[in-house]
N, C-alpha and C positions, 0 to 999 in steps of 0.2 A: 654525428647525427643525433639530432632530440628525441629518445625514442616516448617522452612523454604525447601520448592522445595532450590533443591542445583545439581539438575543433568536435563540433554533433557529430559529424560525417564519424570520426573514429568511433567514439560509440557504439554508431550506430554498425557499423563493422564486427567489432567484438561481440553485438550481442547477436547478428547473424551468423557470426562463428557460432555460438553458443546455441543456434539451434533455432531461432526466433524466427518467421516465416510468416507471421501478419503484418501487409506491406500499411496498414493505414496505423498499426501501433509503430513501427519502425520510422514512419513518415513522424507521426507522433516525440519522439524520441528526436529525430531531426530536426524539428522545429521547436522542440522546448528546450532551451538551454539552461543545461543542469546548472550550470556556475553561477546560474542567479539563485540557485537555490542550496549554494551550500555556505558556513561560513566563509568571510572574507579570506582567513590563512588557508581555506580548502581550496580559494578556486583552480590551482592550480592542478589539480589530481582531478577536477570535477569530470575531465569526459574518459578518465579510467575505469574499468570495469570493475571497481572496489565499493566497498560500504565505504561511508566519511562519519567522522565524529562527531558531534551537532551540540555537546554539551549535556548535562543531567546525566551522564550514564547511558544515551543514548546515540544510536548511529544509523545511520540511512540504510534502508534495504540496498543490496548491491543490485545494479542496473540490470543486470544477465537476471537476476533472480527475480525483479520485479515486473519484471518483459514477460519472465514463464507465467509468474503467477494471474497477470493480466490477461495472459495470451490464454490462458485455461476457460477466462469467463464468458468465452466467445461473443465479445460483446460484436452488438453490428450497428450502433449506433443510437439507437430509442430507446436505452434503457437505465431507469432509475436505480442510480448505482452506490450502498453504504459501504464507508473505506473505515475502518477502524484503527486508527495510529495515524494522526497526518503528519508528523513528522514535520518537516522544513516546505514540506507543498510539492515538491517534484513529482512522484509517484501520484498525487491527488491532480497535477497539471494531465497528466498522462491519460487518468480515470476520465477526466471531463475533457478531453478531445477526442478519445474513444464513446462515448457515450451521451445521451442526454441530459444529464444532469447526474451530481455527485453530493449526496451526504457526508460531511467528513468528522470524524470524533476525535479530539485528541483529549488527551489526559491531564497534560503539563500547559498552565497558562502559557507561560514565556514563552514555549516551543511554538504552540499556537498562533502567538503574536508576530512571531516572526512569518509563520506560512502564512499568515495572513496578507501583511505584504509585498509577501513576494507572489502568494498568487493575481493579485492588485495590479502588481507592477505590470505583469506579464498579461494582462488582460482577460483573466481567466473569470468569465464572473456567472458560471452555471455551476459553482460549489456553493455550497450553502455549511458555513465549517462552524462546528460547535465545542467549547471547553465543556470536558465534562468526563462520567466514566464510562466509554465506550465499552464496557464487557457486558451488557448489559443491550445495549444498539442504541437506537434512536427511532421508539415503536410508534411515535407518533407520527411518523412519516413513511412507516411500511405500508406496505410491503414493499421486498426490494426484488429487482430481477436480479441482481447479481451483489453480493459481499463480499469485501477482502479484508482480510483482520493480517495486521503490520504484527503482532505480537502472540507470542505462544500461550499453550494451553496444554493440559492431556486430555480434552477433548473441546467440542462445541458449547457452548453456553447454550443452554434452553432456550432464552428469550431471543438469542440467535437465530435459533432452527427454527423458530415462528416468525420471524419476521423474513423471512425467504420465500417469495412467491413461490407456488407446486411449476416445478420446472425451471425454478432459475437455479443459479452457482454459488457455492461458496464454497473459499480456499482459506485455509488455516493451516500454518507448521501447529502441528500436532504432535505434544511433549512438555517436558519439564520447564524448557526455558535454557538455551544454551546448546541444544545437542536435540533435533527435531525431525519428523519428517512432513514435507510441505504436502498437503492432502486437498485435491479437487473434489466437494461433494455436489450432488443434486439433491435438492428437495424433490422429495415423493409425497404420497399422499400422508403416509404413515411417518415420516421424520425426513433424515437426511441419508441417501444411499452414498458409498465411497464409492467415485466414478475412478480415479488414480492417486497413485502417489507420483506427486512432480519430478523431485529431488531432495537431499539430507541436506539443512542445512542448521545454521545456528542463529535465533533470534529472541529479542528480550522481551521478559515474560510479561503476560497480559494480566494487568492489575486492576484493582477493583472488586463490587462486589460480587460479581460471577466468576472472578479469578482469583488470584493471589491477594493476599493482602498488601496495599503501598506501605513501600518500605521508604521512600522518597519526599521528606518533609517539602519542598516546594509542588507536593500533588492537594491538590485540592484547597 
């Protein structure tokens, strides 16, 4: 027997093993197929509950992980949503089926190019996705009800915590960059309160001029 996941439906199984309980992000997950969104030597791992390699040094949030972090922003639909790391577009396909619209930042042209389209292909066309340095946001377009930053920190970037509507979410692994804890805050009146911490995980560090300095000659 093939114990390789080879369809959404598995997926979408492992990531309600893993705890995920919003039927319209699950639904979401079901209808966006990951394999178009990873490279062509990946598609084959594409509906296993793992991170994939994507090239630069970078690799896709793992699906269990980016279900929790979604699932934390309680989105319900109407709401203008900044993703900071788009990555290959998967996780940004997810954002804008849950939501009304999606700001996306990525960092790495080529990466960019690529989510571009493939969110194209798949018909996704309430992103609005931009090259550039996401540590920072994208203020011209705040506020946002909800933020998700793909990439670590050991704490929130300022111009972050101001672009978060009073009462909306943001989630960031919170840490060096490799060894993290994923943290759900709310905007208060006075900054950001820590509502929880999600889970430990591992993810690559958030560059730019709010964060690390790029080490990465193909950034910018």
């Amino acid at each position: 027997m093939n114990s390789v996941p080879a369809e959404p439906d598995d997926l979408v199984r492992a990531l309600t093993a893993a705890g995920i309980r919003d039927e319209r992000l699950l639904e979401a997950v079901r209808t966006t197929p990951r394999a178009e969104f990873v490279p062509p030597g990946q598609v084959a791992v594409a509906y296993r509950d793992i991170p994939v390699a994507i090239g630069q040094g970078q690799v896709t949030t793992q699906p269990s992980l980016s279900a929790m972090m979604i699932e934390s922003l309680r989105l319900g639909g109407s709401e203008h949503v900044l993703e900071v790391g788009t990555g290959l577009g998967f996780q940004t396909a997810l954002l804008a089926r849950m939501a009304a619209d999606v700001v996306s930042i990525e960092i790495r042209p080529g990466i960019a190019r690529q989510a571009r389209a493939n969110l194209a292909r798949q018909g996704v066309r309430n992103v609005e996705l931009r090259v550039g340095d996401g540590s920072g946001g994208v203020p011209e377009e705040a506020p946002y009800d909800a933020v998700l930053m793909s990439a670590a920190f050991p704490e929130v970037p300022a111009p972050l915590v101001a672009q978060v509507r009073p009462g909306g979410c943001l989630v960031q692994p919170i840490g060096p960059g490799g060894h993290e804890q994923v943290v759900c805050f709310e905007r208060t009146t006075s900054g950001l309160e820590q509502l929880r911490v999600l889970t430990a995980a591992c993810f690559v560090r958030l560059q730019g001029r709010y964060g690390f300095p790029p080490d990465d000659a193909d950034i910018l």
